[in-house]
C-alpha positions in Angstrom: 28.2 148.2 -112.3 31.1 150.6 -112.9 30.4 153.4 -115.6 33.4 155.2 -116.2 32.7 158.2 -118.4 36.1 157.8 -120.4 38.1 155.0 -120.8 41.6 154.9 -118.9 44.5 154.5 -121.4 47.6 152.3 -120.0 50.2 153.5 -122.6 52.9 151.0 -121.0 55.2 150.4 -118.0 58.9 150.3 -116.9 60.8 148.9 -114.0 64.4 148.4 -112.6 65.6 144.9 -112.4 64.0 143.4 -108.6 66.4 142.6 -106.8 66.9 140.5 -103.7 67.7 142.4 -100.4 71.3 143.4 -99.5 72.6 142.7 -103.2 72.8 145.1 -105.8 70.5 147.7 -104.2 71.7 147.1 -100.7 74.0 150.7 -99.8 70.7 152.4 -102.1 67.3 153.6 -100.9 63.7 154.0 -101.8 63.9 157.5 -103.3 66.8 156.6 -105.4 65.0 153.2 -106.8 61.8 155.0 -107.4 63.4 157.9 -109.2 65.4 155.2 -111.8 62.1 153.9 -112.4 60.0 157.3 -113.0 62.8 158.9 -115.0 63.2 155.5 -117.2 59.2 156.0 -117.6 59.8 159.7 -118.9 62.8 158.6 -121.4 61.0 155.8 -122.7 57.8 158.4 -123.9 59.6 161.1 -124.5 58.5 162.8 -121.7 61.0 165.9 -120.7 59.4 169.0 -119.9 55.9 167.9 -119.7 53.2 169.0 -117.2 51.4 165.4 -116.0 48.1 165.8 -114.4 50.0 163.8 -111.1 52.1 160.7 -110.0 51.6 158.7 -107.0 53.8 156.1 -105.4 54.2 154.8 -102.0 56.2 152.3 -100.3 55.6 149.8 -97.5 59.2 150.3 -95.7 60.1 154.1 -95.7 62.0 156.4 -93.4 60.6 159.4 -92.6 62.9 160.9 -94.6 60.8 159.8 -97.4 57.8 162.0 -96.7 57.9 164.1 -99.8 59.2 161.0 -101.6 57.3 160.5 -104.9 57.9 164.5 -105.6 61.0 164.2 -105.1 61.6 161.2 -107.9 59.6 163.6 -110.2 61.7 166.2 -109.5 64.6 164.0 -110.7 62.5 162.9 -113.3 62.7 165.1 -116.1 59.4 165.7 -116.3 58.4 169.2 -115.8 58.9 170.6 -111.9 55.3 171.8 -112.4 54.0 167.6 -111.9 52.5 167.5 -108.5 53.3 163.6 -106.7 52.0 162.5 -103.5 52.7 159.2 -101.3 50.1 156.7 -101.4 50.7 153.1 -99.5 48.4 150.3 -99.2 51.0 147.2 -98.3 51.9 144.8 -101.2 48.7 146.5 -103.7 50.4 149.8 -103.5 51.1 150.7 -106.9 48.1 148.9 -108.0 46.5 151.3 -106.0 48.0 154.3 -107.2 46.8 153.2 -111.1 43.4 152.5 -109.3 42.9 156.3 -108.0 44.6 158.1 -110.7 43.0 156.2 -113.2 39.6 157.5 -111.7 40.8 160.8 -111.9 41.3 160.2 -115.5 37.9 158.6 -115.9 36.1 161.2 -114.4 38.1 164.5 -116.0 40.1 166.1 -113.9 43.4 164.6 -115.2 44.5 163.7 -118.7 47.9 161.6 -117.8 49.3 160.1 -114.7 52.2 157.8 -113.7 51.2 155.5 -111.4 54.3 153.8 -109.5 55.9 152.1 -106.5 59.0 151.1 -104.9 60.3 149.0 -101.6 63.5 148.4 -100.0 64.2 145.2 -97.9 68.0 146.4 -97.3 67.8 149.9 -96.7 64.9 149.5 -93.8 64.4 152.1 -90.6 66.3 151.0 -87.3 64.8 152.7 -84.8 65.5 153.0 -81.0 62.9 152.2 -78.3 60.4 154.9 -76.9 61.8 155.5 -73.8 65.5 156.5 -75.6 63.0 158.5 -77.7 61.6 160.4 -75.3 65.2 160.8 -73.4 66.4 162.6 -76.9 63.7 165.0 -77.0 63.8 165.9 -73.7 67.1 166.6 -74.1 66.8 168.5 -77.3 63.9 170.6 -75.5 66.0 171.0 -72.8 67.4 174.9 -71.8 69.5 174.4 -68.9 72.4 172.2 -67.6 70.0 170.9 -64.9 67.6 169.8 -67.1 70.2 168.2 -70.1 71.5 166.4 -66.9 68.6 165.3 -65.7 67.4 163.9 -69.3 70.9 162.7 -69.5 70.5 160.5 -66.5 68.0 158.0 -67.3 70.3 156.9 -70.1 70.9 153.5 -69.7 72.5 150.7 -71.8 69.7 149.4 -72.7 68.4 151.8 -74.6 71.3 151.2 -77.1 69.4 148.3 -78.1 68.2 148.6 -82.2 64.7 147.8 -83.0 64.3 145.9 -86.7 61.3 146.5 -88.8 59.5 143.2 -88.8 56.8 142.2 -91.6 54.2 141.3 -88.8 51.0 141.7 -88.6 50.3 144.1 -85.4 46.9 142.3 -84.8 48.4 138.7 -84.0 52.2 139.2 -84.4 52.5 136.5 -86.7 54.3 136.9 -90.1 53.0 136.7 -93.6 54.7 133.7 -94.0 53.3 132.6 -90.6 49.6 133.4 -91.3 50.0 132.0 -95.0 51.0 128.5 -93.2 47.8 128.5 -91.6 46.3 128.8 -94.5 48.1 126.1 -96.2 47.2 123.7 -93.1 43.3 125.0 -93.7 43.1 124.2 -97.4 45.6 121.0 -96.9 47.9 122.0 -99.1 51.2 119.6 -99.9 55.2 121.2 -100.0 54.8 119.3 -103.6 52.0 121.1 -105.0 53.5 124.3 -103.4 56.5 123.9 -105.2 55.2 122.9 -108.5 54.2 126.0 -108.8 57.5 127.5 -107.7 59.1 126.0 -110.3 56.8 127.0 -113.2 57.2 130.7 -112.0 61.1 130.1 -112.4 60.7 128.3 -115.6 58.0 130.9 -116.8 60.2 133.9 -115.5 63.5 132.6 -117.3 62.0 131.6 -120.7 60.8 135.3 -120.7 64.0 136.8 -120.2 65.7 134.9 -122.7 62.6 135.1 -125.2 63.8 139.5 -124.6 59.7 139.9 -122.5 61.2 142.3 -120.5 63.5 144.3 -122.4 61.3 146.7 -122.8 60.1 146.9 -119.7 63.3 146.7 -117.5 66.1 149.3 -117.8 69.8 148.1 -116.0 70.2 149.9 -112.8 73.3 149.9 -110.3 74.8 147.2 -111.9 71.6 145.2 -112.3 70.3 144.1 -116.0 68.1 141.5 -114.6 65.5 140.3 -111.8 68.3 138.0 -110.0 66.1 135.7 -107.9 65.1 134.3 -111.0 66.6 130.3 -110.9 67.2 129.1 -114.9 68.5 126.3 -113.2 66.1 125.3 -110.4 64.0 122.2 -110.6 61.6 120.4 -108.3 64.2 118.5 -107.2 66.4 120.8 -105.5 63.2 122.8 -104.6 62.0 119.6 -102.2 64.7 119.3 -100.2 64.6 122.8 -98.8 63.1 122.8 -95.5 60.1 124.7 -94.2 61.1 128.2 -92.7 57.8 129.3 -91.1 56.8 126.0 -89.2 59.7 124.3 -88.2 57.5 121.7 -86.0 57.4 119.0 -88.7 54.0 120.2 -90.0 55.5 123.7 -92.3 55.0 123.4 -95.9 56.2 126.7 -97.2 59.8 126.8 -97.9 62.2 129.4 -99.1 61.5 128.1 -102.4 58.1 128.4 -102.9 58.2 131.7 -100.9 59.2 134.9 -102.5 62.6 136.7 -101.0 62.9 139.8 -99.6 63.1 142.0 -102.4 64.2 145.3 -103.5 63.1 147.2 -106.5 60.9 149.9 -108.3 58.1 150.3 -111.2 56.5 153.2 -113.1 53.1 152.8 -115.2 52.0 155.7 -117.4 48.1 156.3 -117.4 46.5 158.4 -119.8 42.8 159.5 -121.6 42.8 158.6 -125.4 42.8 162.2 -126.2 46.3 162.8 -124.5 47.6 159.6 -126.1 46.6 160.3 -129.4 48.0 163.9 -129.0 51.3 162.3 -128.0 51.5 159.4 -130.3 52.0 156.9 -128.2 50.1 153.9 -128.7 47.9 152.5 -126.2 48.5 148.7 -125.1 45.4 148.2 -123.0 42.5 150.1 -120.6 41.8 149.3 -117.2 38.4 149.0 -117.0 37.3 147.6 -113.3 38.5 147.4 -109.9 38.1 146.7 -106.3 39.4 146.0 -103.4 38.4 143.8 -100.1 39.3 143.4 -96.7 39.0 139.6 -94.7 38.2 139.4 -90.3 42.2 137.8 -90.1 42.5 138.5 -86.5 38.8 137.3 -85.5 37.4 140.8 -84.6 33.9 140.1 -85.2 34.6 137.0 -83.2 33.4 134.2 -85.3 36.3 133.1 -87.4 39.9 133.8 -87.8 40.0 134.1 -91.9 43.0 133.6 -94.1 45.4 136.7 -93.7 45.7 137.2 -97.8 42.4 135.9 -99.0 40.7 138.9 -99.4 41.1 138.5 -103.0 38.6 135.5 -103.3 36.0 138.4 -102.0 37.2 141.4 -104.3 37.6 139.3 -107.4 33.8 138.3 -107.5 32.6 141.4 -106.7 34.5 142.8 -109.3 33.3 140.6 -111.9 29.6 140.6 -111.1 30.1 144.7 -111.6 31.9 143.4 -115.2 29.1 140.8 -115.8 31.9 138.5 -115.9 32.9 134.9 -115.2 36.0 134.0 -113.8 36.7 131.9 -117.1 36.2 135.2 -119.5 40.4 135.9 -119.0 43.0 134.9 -121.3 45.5 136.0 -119.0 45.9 135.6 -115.0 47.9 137.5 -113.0 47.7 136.1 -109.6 50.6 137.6 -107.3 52.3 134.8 -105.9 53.3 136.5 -102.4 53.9 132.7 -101.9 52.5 129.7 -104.0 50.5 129.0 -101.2 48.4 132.0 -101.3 48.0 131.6 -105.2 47.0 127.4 -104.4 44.3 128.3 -101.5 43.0 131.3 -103.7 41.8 129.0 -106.5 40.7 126.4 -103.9 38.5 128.6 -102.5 37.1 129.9 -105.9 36.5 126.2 -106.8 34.7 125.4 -103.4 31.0 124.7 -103.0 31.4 125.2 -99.2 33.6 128.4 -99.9 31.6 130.6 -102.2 28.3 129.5 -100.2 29.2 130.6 -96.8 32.1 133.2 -97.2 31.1 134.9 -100.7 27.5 134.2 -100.1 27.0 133.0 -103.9 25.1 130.2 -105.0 27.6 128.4 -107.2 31.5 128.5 -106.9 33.3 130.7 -109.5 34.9 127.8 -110.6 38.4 126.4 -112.0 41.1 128.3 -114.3 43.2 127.1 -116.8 46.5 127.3 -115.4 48.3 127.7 -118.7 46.7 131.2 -118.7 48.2 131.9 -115.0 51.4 134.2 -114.9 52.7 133.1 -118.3 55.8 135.4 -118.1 56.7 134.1 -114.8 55.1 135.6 -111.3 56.3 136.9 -107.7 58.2 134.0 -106.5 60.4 133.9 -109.6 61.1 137.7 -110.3 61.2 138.9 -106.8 58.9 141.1 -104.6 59.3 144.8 -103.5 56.2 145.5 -101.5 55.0 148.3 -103.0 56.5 147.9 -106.4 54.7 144.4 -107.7 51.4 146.0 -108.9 53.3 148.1 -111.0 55.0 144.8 -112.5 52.2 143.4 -113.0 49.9 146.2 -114.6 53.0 147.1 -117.4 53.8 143.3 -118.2 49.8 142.5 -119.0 49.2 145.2 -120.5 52.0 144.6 -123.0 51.0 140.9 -123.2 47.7 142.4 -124.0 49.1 145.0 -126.7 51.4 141.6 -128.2 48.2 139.8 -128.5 46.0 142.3 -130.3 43.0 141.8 -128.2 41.6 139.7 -125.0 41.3 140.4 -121.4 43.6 140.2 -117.9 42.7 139.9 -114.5 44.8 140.9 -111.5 44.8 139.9 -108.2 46.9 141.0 -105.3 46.8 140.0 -101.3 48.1 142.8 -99.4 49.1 142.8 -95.6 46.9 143.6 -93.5 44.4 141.0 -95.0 43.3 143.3 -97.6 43.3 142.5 -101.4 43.5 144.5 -104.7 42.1 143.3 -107.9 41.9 144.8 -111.4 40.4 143.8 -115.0 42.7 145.3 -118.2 40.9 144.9 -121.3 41.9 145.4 -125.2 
């Protein structure tokens, strides 16, 4: 069981609007997303000219121009230049991540406040040429005489000019997400129907919130931008059937762009703190994080005896997490399940509610059971309000734990599939 020996204090979050790829966002990068978001963080508590303990952020498509990135969005913060920031990245559980280790630096001592963050452009991605024009350039930038910038010169040819796109893929098989997330949908025979059922309550969810003022707190207007703009008001499960599969185009492909989320861009900010620093600050505290953990799944058959679900890793970490709780999985009054499609959500409950499942993959006795979905994203979830890789667990973690704050008391749960076949999961608690 975790023993934390102080609590971890979330005080609250803030975002930028998410927006898809190549809209409002599109002629911006990561750095300038991430450092709306931090700075927005630091106005909303006041915070100009304080020393934090440290910040962490990551993304999951960078240049390497963004090495020193998260310092640098501090540094246009207006927090004190005396923060330290470092890069942390674990695919689309990034920023739930970053509250993860910070957040145990808090727990243990040696920090007293922390913002936790993350960020992720789809528009402004790194174009790269292939290795051998690579090697050509150095060569030639290494070179010292005419003879050898004319030798390096001379291998040039045309094809060389040729751009290599960043592809979400996973290295291992060289399928995509959405790909690997059809299998999964085939496995747990899942319907387009039920797929986009669930689609359509994250729309209706996500808009209701908006118009209800959820997230005007949470979101400040950025670059023209006052509001997530993949959300669909007017979207219904008519219109949302007679889009065609996108990642199975043989006849069998349930997953749609519908009930898929869009390429995304977007950042969010999450300040962590001990109780001592809060109270010393005045600001309130709307929940604590109290457990955690993370998981990994065999997606590309390694061990040679099954090729697993890419993104159901969280049906391991969530278990584990609440046998270290001494929790069930019905203890929740709120679910936050990221919906990197609906299908992932659909076979993530499946397997939870599966004799078979939790027997031979989770190696429990009795499955963990059914949820009630009226508890599940209640302010809307991925597919609705958009994606940026690295920026969703920051979403999440400030939306529940002001859901928490509105409610007075209760519990959340969080549970995020990440590429790579890895999953992050949290418990927030008031």
């Amino acid at each position: 069981m975790i023993k934390l020996s102080r609590p971890i204090a979330v005080l609250g979050g803030m975002r930028i609007p998410f927006c898809r790829n190549n809209t409002n966002y599109m002629r911006l990068g990561n750095l300038e997303m991430l450092s709306a978001a931090i700075k927005s963080l630091v106005d909303k508590f006041n915070l100009q000219g304080e020393i934090l303990g440290d910040a962490s952020a990551g993304a999951v498509m960078k240049h390497s121009r963004d090495w020193s990135m998260t310092r640098e969005a501090v540094l246009s913060s207006g927090l004190h230049p005396h923060t330290p920031a470092h890069n942390l990245d674990r695919a689309c559980g990034t920023s739930l991540s970053t509250a993860i280790e910070l957040g145990t630096r808090i727990a243990v001592g040696e920090l007293d406040s922390a913002i936790a963050a993350g960020v992720d452009s789809a528009s402004d991605v790194p174009i790269v040429f292939g290795r051998h024009f690579q090697q050509l350039l150095l060569d030639l930038n290494h070179a010292r005489s005419f003879g050898q910038r004319l030798k390096a010169i001379s291998r040039w040819r045309p094809y060389d000019l040729m751009p290599h796109f960043p592809a979400v893929t996973e290295a291992r098989t060289g399928l995509s997400m959405g790909q690997h997330c059809e299998l999964m949908a085939k496995e747990w025979n899942l319907t387009q129907k039920e797929q986009d059922e669930l689609a359509y309550a994250s729309h209706t969810k996500a808009a209701a919130a908006w118009k209800q003022g959820f997230y005007d707190d949470l979101v400040t207007p950025f670059n023209g931008a006052d509001y997530d703009n993949n959300v669909r008001p007017d979207t219904s499960l008519e219109k949302l059937a007679k889009l065609k599969p996108v990642f199975d185009k043989t006849g069998n492909g349930t997953l749609t762009a519908g009930n898929s989320t869009p390429l995304t861009d977007g950042a969010s900010a999450v300040l962590l703190a001990s109780d001592e620093w809060a109270k010393a600050h005045g600001i309130p505290v709307q929940a604590y994080l109290t457990h955690f953990a993370v998981a990994a799944v065999d997606f590309s058959s390694v061990a040679g005896i099954y090729r697993e679900g890419l993104l159901m890793a969280p049906t391991y970490a969530v278990p584990k997490m609440l046998d270290a709780a001494g929790l069930k999985l019905q203890d929740f009054d709120f679910y936050e399940i990221h919906e990197a499609f609906a299908a992932q959500v659909l076979c993530t409950l499946k397997a939870w509610e599966s004799t078979d499942y939790c027997r031979k993959r989770l190696g429990r006795a009795e499955p963990l059971g059914s949820i009630d979905r009226n508890k599940l994203n209640v302010k809307g979830g991925s597919v609705a309000l958009g994606h940026p890789f690295g920026a969703t667990g920051g979403r999440i973690l400030g939306g529940l734990a002001k859901l928490l704050a509105q409610k007075g008391s209760g519990r959340g749960l969080i549970s995020i599939c990440t590429g790579g076949g890895m999953g992050v999961t949290a418990i927030l608690e008031r």
